[in-house]
N, C-alpha and C positions, 0 to 999 in steps of 0.2 A: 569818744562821745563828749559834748559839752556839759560838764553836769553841772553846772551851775545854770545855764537854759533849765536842762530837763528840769530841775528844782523848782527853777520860779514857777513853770509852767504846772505841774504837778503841784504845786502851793494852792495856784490859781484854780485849775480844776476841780481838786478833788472838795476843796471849800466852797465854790463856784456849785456843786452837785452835795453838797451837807453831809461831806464824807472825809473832815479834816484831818491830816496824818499830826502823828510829834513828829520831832527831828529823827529819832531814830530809827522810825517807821519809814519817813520819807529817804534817810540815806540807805537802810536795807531797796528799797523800789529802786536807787539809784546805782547801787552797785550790781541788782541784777540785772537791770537797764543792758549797763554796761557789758556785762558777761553776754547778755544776746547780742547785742551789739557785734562783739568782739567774734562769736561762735559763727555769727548769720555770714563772717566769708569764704566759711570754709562749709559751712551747711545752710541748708535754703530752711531757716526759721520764720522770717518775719518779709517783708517789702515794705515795712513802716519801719524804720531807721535813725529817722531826724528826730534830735532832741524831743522838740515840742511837740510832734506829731506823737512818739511812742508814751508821753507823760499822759494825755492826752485820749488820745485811741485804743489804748492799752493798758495802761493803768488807770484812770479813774472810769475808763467803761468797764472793766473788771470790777469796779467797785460800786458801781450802780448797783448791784447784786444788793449789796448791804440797804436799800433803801427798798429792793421788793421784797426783801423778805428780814423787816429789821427786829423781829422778835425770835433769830432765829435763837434756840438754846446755847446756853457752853456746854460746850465740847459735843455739840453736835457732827452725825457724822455726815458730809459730804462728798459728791463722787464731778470731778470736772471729766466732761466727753469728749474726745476730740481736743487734747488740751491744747498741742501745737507746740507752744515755748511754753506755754506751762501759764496761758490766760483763761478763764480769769483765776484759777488758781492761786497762782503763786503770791497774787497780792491780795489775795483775800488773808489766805494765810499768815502774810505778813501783819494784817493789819489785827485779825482774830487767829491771834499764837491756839488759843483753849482750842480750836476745831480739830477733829479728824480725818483728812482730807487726804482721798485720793485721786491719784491723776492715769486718766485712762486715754491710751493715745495707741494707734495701730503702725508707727512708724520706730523702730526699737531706736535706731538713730536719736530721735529726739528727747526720748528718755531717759538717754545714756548725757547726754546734756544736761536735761536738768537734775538727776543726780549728783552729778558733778557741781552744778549749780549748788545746790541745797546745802551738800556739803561746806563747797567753801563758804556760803552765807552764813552756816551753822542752823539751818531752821529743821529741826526732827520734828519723827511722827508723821513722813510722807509717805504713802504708798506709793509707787509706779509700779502699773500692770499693763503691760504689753497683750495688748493684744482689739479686737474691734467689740464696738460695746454690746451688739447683738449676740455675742458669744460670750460675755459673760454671768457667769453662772453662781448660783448663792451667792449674792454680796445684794442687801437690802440698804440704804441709807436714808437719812431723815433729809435731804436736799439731795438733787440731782441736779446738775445746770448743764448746760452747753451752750457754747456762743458764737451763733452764727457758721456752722459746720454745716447744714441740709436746712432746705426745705423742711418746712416743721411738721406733714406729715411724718416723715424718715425721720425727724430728732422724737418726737413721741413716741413711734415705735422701738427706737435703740433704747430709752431714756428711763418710758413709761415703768417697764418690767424691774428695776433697779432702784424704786423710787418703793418704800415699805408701808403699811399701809400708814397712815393720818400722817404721813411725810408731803415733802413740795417738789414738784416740776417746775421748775424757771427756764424761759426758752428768755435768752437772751439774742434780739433779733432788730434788725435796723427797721426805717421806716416804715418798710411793706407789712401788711400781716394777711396770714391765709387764715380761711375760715378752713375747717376741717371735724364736724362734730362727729363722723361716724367715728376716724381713727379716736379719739379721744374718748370717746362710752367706750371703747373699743377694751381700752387698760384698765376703765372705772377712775378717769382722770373726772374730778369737777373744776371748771373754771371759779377760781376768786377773786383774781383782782389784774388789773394792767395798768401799770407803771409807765409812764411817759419820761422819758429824760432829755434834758437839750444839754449837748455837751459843749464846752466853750470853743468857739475858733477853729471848728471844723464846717469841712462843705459839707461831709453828711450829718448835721449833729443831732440829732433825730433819733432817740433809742426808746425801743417799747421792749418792756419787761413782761411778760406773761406768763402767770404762777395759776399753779392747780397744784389740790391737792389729793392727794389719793384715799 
């Protein structure tokens, strides 16, 4: 990978969306860049690849989070659904070390990755729990996200139940938005606010944030 692309791109981005990295922030993004990178040919992780597209697509949309929910506490605990490589996750965490942040994903393959990942980055204090989010059982947190995994009926009902009470729901979802209010009284979600984002130098750049709280 070019990581001097991915940088500039990622410089531009994430400042471009009022979510500026330091340097050491932005070379942790670049060196896990690179580890997906490296992993995605031996394992199906990602089909976004290219420098600027993953700084981009991946990392500063991952980071949108931080502007729909920018009062979120230290060391709040968070649960990513459906993480995939370990988005938005793994760069949230990057950027907010204080969080408690688990990654919830039903492919054990991909887990065993970002383990691996985490380690060698050195970033502790990550849960991986294998297994689908509808089956998991006691674990309440003060933020729930997923990003773009289902249709946002199916992300409410995986999400809703996991989400404690005066915690937040964030459906991180591209341009389309479905109306859905029975599933949502459904968990005792209220809607509070949606987040508009325009991401740089993408054809879809287009992101809505949509946060309830429980």
């Amino acid at each position: 990978m070019d990581t001097q692309l991915f940088l500039a791109a990622l410089k531009q981005a994430t400042e471009a969306i009022g979510v500026p990295l330091t340097e050491s922030q932005a070379a942790q993004c670049a060196h896990f860049a690179a580890l997906v990178v490296e992993t995605n040919q031996t394992l199906n992780l990602t089909r976004i690849t290219e420098p600027k597209a993953m700084a981009v697509k991946h990392f500063a949309d991952s980071l949108t989070l931080l502007k729909a929910v920018p009062d979120l506490k230290h060391g709040a605990r968070v649960c990513d659904v459906g993480t995939g490589a370990g988005f938005p996750g793994v760069p949230l965490k990057i950027v907010r070390p204080d969080l408690q942040l688990t990654l919830v994903d039903s492919l054990r393959k991909r887990l065993s990755f970002l383990g691996g990942a985490l380690e060698t980055l050195e970033i502790p204090n990550i849960t991986l729990i294998h297994t689908r989010a509808e089956e998991l059982k006691n674990a309440r947190f003060d933020l729930v996200t997923a990003r773009a995994v289902a249709a946002l009926p199916k992300l409410i009902g995986w999400c809703a139940p996991l989400v404690k009470p005066g915690g937040l729901f964030v459906a991180m979802k591209g341009a389309e938005l479905e109306d859905d209010e029975g599933t949502v009284a459904k968990y005792g979600l209220t809607f509070i606010r949606q987040v508009e984002i325009t991401l740089p130098d993408t054809e879809s750049s287009r992101r809505n944030l949509l946060v309830w709280v429980k």
